[in-house]
Structure formats: C-alpha cells, structure tokens
DRENDO-1510 file (C-alpha; in Angstrom, 1 decimal, always signed):
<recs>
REC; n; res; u; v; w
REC; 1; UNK; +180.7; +67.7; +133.7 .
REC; 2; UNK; +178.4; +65.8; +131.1 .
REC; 3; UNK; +180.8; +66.2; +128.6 .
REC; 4; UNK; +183.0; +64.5; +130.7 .
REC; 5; UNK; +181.1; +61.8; +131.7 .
REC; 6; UNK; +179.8; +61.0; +129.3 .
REC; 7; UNK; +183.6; +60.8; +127.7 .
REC; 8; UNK; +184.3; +58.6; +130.6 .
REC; 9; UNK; +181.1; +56.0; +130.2 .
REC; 10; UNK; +182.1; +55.8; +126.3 .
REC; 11; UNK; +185.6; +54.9; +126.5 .
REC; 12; UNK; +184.9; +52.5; +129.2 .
REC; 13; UNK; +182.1; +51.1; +127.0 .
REC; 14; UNK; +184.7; +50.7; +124.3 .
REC; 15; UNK; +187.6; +49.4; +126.9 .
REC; 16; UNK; +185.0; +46.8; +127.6 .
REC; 17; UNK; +184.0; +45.7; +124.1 .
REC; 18; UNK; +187.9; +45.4; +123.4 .
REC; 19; UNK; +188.6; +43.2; +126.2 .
REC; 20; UNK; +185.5; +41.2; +125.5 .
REC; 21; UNK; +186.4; +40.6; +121.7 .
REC; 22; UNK; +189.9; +39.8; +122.4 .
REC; 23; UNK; +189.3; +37.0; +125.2 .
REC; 24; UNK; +186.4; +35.7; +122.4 .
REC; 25; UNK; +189.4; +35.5; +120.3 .
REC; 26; UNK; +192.1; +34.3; +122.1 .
REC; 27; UNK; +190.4; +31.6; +124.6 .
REC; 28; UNK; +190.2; +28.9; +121.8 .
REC; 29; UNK; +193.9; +29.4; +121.6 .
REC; 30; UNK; +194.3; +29.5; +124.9 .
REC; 31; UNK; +192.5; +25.9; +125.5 .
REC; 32; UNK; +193.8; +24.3; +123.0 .
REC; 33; UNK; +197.2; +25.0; +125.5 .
REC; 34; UNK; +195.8; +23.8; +128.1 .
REC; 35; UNK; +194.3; +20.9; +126.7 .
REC; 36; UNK; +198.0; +19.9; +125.1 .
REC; 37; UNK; +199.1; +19.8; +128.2 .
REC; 38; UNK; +196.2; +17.6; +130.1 .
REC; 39; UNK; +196.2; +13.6; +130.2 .
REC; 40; UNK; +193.5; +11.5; +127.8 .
REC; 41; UNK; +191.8; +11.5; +130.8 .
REC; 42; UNK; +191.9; +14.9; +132.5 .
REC; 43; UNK; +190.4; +15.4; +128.8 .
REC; 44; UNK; +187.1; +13.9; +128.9 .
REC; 45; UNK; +186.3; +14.7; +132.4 .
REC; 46; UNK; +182.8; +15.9; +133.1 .
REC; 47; UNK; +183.4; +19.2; +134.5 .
REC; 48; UNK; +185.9; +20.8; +132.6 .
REC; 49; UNK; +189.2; +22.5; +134.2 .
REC; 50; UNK; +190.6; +25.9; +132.8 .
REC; 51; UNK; +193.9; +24.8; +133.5 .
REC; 52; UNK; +195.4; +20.6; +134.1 .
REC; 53; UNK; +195.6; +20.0; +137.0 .
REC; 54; UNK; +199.2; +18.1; +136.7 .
REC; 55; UNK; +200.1; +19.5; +133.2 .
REC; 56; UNK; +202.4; +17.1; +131.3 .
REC; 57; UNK; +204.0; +17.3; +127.6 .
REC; 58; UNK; +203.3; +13.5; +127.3 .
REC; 59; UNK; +201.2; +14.6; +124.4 .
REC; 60; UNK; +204.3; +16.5; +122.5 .
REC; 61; UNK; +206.6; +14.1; +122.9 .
REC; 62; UNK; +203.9; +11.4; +121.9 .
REC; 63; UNK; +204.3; +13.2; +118.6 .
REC; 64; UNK; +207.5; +12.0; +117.3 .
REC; 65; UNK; +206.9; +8.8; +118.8 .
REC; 66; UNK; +204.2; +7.7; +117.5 .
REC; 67; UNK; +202.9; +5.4; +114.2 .
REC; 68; UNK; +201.6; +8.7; +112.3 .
REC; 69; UNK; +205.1; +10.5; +111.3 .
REC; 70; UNK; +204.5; +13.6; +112.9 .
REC; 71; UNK; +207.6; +15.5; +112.2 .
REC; 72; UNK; +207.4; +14.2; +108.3 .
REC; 73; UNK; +204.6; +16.1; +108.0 .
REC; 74; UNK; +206.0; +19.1; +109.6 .
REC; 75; UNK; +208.8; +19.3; +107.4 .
REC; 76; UNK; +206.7; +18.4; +104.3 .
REC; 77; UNK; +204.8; +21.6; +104.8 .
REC; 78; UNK; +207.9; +23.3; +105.6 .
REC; 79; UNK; +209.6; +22.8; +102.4 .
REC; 80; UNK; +206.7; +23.6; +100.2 .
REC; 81; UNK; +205.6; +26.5; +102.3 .
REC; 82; UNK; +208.8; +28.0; +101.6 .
REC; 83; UNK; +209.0; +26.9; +97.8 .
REC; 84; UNK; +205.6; +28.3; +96.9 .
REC; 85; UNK; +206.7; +31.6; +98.2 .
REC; 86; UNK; +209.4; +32.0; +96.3 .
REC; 87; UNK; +207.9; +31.0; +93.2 .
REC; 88; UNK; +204.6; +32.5; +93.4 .
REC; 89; UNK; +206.7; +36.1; +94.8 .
REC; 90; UNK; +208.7; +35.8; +91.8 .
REC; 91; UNK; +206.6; +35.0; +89.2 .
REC; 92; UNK; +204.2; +37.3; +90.8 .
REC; 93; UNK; +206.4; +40.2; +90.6 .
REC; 94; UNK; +207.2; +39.4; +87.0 .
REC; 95; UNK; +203.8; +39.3; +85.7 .
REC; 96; UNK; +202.4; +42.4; +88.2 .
REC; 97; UNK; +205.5; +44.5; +86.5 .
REC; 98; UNK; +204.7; +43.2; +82.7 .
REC; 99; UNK; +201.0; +44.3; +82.8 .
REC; 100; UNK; +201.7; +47.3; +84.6 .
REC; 101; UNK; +204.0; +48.7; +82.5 .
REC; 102; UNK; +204.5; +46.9; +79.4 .
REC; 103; UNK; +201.9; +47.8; +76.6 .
REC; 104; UNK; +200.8; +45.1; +74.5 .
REC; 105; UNK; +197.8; +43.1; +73.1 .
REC; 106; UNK; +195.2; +41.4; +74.7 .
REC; 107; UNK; +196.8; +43.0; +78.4 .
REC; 108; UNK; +193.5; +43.8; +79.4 .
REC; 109; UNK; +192.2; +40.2; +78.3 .
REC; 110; UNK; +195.1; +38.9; +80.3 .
REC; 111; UNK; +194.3; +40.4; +83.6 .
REC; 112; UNK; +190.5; +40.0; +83.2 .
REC; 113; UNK; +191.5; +35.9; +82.3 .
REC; 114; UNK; +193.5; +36.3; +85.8 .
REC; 115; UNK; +191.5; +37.6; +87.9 .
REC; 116; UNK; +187.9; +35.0; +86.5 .
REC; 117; UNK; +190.5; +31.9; +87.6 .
REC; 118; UNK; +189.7; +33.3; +91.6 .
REC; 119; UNK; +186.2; +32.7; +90.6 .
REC; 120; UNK; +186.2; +29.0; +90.3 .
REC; 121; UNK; +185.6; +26.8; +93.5 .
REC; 122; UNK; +189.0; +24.9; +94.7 .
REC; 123; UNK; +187.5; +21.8; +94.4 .
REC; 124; UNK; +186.3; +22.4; +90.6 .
REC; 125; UNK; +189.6; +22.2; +89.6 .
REC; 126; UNK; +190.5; +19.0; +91.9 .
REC; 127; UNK; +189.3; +16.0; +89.1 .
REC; 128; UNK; +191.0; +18.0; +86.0 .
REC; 129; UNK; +194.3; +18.8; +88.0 .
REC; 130; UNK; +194.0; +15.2; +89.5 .
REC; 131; UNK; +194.5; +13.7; +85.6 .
REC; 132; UNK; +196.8; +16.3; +84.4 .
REC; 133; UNK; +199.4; +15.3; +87.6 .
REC; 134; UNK; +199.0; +11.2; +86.0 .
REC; 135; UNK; +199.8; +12.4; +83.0 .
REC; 136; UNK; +202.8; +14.7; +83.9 .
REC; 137; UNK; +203.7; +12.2; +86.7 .
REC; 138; UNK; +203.6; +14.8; +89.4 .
REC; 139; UNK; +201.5; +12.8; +92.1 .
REC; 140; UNK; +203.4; +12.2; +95.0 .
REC; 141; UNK; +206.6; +15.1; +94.6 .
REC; 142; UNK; +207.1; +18.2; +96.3 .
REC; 143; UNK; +207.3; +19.7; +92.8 .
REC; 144; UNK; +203.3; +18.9; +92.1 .
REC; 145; UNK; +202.4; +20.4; +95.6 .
REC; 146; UNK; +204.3; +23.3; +95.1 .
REC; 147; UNK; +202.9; +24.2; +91.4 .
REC; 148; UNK; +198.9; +23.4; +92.8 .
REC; 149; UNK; +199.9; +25.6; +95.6 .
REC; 150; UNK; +201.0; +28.4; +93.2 .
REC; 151; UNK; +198.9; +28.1; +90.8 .
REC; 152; UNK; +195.9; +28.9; +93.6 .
REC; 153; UNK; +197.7; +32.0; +95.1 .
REC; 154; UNK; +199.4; +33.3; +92.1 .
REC; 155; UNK; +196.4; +35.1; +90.5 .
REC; 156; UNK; +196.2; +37.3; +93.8 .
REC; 157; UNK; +199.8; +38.0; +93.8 .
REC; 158; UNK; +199.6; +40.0; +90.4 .
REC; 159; UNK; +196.4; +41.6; +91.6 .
REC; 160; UNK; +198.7; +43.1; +94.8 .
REC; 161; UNK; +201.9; +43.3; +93.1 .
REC; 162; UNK; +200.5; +45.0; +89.7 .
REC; 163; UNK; +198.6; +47.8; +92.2 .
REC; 164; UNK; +202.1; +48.6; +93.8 .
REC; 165; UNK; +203.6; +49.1; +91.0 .
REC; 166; UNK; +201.1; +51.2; +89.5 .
REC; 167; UNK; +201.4; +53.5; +92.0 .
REC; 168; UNK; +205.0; +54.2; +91.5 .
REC; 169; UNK; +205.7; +56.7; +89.1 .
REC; 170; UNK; +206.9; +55.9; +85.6 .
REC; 171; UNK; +209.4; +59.2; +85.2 .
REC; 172; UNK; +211.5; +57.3; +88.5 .
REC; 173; UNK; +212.3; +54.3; +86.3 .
REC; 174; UNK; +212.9; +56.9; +83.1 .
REC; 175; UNK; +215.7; +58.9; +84.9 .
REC; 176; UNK; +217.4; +55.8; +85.9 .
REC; 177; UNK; +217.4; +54.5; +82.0 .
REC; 178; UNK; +218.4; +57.9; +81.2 .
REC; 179; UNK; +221.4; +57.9; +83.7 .
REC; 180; UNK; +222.3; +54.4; +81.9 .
REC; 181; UNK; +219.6; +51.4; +83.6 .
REC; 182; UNK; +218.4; +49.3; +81.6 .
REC; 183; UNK; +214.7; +48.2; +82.2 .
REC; 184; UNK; +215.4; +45.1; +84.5 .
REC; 185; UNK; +218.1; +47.4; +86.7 .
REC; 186; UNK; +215.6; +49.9; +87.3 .
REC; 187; UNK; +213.6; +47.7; +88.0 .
REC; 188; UNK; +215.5; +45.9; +90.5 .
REC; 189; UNK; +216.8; +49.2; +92.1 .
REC; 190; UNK; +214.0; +51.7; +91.7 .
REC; 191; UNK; +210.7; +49.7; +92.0 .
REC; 192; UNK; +211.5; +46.3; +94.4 .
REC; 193; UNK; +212.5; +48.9; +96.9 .
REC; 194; UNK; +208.9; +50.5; +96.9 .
REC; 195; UNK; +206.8; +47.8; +96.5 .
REC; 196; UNK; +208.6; +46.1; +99.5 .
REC; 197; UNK; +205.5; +45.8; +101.6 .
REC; 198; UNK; +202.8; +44.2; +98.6 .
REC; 199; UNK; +205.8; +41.5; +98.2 .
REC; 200; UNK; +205.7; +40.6; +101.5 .
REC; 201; UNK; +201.7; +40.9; +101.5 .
REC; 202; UNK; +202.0; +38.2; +98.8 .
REC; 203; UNK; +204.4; +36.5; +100.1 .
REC; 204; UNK; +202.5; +36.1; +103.9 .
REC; 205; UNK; +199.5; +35.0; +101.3 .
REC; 206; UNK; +201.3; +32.3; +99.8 .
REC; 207; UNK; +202.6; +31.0; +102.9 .
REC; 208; UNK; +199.1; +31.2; +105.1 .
REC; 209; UNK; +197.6; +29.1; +101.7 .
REC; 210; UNK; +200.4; +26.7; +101.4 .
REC; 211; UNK; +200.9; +25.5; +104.9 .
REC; 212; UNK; +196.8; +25.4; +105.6 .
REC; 213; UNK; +195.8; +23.6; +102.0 .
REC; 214; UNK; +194.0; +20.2; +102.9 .
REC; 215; UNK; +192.3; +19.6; +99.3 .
REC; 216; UNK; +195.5; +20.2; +97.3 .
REC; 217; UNK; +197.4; +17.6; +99.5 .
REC; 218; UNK; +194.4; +14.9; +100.2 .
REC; 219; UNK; +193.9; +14.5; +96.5 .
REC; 220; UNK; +197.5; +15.0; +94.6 .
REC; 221; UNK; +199.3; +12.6; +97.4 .
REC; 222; UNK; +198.9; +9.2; +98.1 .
REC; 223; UNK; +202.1; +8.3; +100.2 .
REC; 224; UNK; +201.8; +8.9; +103.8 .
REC; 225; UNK; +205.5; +10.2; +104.0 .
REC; 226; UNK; +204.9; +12.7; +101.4 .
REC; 227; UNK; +201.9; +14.4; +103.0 .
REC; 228; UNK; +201.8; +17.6; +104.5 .
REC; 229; UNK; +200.1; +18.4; +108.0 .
REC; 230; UNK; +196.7; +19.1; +107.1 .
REC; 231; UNK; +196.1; +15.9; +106.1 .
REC; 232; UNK; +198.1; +14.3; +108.1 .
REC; 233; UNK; +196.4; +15.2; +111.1 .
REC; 234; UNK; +193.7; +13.9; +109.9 .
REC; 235; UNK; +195.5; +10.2; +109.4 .
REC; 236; UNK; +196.7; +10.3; +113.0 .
REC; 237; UNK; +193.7; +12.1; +115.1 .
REC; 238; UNK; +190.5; +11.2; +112.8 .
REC; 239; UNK; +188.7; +8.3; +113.2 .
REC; 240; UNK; +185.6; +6.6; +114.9 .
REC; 241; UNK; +187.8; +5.0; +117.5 .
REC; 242; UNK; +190.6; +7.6; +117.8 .
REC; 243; UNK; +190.0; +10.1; +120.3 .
REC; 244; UNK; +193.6; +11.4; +121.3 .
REC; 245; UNK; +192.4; +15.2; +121.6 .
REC; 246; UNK; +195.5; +16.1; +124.1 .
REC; 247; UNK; +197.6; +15.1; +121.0 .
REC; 248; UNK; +195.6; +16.8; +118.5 .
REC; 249; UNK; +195.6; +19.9; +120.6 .
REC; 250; UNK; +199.8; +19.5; +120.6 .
REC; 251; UNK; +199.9; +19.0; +116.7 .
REC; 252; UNK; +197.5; +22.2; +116.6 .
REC; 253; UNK; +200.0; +24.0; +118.9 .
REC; 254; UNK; +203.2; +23.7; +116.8 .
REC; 255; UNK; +201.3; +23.9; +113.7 .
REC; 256; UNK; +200.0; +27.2; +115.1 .
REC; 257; UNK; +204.1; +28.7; +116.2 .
REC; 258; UNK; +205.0; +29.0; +112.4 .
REC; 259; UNK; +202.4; +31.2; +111.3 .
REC; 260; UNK; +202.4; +33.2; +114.3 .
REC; 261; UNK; +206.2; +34.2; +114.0 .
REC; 262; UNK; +205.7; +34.4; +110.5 .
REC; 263; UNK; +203.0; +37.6; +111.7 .
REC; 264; UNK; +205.2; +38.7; +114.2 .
REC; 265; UNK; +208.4; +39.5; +112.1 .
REC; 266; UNK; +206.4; +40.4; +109.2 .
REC; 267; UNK; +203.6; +42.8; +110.9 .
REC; 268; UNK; +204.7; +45.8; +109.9 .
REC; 269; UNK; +205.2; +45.1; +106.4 .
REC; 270; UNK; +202.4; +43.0; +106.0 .
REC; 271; UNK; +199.7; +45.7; +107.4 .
REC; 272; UNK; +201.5; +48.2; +104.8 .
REC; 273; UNK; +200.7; +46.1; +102.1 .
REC; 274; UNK; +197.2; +45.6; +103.3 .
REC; 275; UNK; +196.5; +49.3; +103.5 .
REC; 276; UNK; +198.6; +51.5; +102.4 .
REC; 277; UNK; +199.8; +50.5; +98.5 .
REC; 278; UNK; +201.3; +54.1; +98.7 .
REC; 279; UNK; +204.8; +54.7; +97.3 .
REC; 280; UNK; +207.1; +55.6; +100.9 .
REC; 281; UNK; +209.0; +59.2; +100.3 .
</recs>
C-alpha cells in the first residue's frame, strides 16, 4: 500500500508539473490570440480580459490595408526562407559528404576554420559584410539576403550533415561502385536515403534562422518593399506614438502559422535528426 501511494502521489506530482509548464508555455501564445482579436481599446483596458469581449478580425484585415505593406513583407520572407534552404541543404550536404569521406589536405584545418566562424557574434560581421554588399552591389536583392542568410546557418549544416554521414558505413557506398555506381550515384542512392532526417534537421535550421533574422535584413536593406517581416514589423508597430498592439498581436499570429506547420509536417524527422544521427536498418 505505500508502494502504491506513494506511485500515485509521484505521478500526480509529475501530471501537475506537466500541466503547469505547458500552460507557462502556451498562454503567451494564447494571448497574443486573444489580443488579435480585441479592439485598440478593449486593449488598454485596466483590468484585463482573458478572452474579447466582442472579438473582431479588424486587426487582420487592417493588415493588408494599411500604409506598412504587410503582405510584402510576408512574401519577402517567404521567398528567401525557402531559397536559403535550398542552398544552404545543398551546399551543406556537399561539403558534410567531402570532409567526411574525401581525404585530402588541410581537412582537418577546414572543419576546425568551420566550425571558429559560429564563434563570432552576428553583429561582428554586420560593418564588414555591410561594405562587401556596396561593393558587389547586393544591397537591396533577394540574392544578398539569401547568401547573409546562408552564410550564418551553413557552418552548422556541415556540422549535422558531416555526422550523418559518418555514421553510415563506407563498405555500403563500396558495393554499389563495385556493382557499377559511380561516387555521386551512390551517393545519391545509398547515403541521401539515410541521412534523411539530419537534412531536414538542417533544413528546419535554415528556415527558423531565415524567417526570424532582424540584423541581416535591418542593415543589408534599405527599401521598405524589399524588407522582410522582422523588420518590417518594426516600421509598422514601433514607435513613440504607435501603439496598435491588436495589430501587432495579428502580424505575430500569421508570422507564427508558418513555423508551426513547418514543425508539424516535419516532427518526426526533425526530432530524428536531433537525436538519433543513427543509420535506420
């Protein structure tokens, strides 16, 4: 009978501390809803309500109405999003394979020189990269945004990608040259197949950095239509005489649906290549 209770008191203790942490996590999501859906002035009321009282999408359709272009923004960080992880996935995958299994000089140099570039603060490398893009004339361009974005996530891409690979066996990728592979074929059809969930790891990475970067995007562009939501939210809600925190709260809400189907399709995956970096039998 101890034994049992005192089973009983521990996983009720846990059951609590689980439901505990998961409201602490979830309520500032849950009122930033609410708020999005309250009036400027069901907003700055003094006592507080959980829930509006007459809930309105005012706010969301305020969004694509308004002087602040909204939706450019949106689609801004869509298409670089999306274009740093393909580059960074494929360039990643490249480089992780090369120093994995390719033996030359100066490989361990190589990775060590990798792996020191995560060392430097983000905005160290602001002023340099800053004159580089006047020179090359990449200010302003989706191509600029995209390279600054890769160039930040692309050092932990190898990292993931070049463990993955190590752990797949070299005599896998010998018997398919044997049977008449050559090295990029077995490659593509031995190795991609079992490093499935590291790519996506990357790939989830590149995406999370890309769409929440505000120092790459505030420095490197100077046109409003070019600008990507970070900072563009910034234009529209920030301010010493802007206080539109319904519409904030909407920007934050649709900013937020992206990444959170991004971690619903890609779960799976994604907590395999956090974890596991086994090769699947």
């Amino acid at each position: 009978m101890i034994r049992r209770g005192f089973s009983l008191l521990w996983s009720t203790f846990i059951w609590v501390i689980m439901i505990f942490t998961l409201l602490w996590t979830l309520f500032p999501m849950y009122w930033m809803l609410s708020t999005s859906l309250k009036d400027n002035l069901e907003v700055f009321n003094v006592n507080p309500s959980l829930w509006p009282n007459a809930p309105t999408l005012a706010s969301y359709v305020n969004l694509g109405e308004g002087l602040t272009p909204i939706p450019t923004f949106f689609m801004n960080s869509v298409i670089t999003s999306v274009f740093t992880v393909v580059l960074a996935v494929s360039l990643a995958v490249l480089a992780g394979y090369a120093l994995s299994r390719l033996r030359f000089r100066f490989r361990k140099t190589i990775l060590m020189g990798v792996l020191v570039t995560q060392m430097f603060p983000l905005v160290v490398l602001l002023i340099p990269l800053y004159l580089v893009y006047v020179k090359a004339h990449l200010l302003n361009s989706y191509i600029g945004l995209i390279l600054a974005f890769t160039s930040f996530t692309l050092p932990f891409g190898i990292w993931m990608l070049k463990g993955f690979i190590d752990s797949v066996p070299v005599e896998i990728e010998e018997a398919a040259m044997v049977d008449g592979c050559s090295r990029l074929q077995s490659m593509r059809l031995m190795v991609f197949p079992l490093i499935v969930p590291g790519i996506v790891a990357t790939g989830v990475f590149a995406f999370l950095d890309a769409w929440n970067n505000l120092l790459f995007p505030l420095v490197l562009v100077n046109d409003v239509l070019m600008k990507t939501l970070p900072p563009g939210m910034i234009l529209a809600f920030g301010g010493e005489f802007k206080h539109d925190w319904s519409g904030m709260m909407a920007a934050s809400c649709l900013v937020s649906i992206p990444v959170i189907i991004v971690f619903i399709v890609l779960q799976r995956y994604l907590v395999d290549g956090l974890t596991k970096g086994a090769v699947k039998g």
